[in-house]
Residue, then its C-alpha position, 0 to 999 in steps of 0.5 A: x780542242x778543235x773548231x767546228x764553224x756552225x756557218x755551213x749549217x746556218x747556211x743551209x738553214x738560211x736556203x731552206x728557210x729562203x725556198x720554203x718562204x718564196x714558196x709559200x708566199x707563192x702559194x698565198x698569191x695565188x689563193x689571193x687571186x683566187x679569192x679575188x678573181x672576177x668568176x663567170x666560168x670559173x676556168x680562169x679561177x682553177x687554173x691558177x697556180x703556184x710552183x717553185x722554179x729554182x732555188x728561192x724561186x717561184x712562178x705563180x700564174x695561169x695558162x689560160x690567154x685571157x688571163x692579162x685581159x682580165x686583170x689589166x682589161x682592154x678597150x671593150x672590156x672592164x679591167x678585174x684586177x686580181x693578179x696585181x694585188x695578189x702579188x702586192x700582198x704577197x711581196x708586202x708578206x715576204x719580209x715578215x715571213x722571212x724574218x718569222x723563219x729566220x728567228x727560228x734558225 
């Protein structure tokens, strides 16, 4: 009888699992942000977004250049935090998320 090792199989699970949970934890910042970010136009709200950059990998944020003014704010104007606790909420998400995913491997 010969050994076949389930180990390049579990691997392979294990990069899905780590790409899909990134990505989605990804995708769930940035509808936090969204929920959360102080609207006049609302350009600053549509133009944020998520995307995978790599293996386990992934960039959420906006092009739009007054985006860090108003998260962090400046001496004129008010700071309306909203990308900061999308991303703490996030990142508190990520293990559990993981580990649900690893459960099913």
């Amino acid at each position: 009888m010969k050994f076949k090792s389930r180990i390049p199989a579990v691997i392979k699970r294990l990069r899905i699992a780590a790409n899909e949970t990134v990505q989605e934890t990804a995708e769930d910042m940035r509808d936090e942000a969204k929920r959360i970010v102080h609207v006049d136009t609302g350009a600053l709200r549509d133009s944020l977004e998520a995307h995978p950059t790599g293996h386990a990998s992934a960039v959420m944020g906006t092009d739009i250049g007054y985006g860090a003014i108003e998260n962090y704010g400046s001496r004129t104007r008010a700071a309306h935090p909203f990308f900061d606790p999308a991303v703490e909420l996030g990142w508190s998400n990520l293990p559990r998320k993981f580990k649900s995913k690893m459960r099913k491997i």
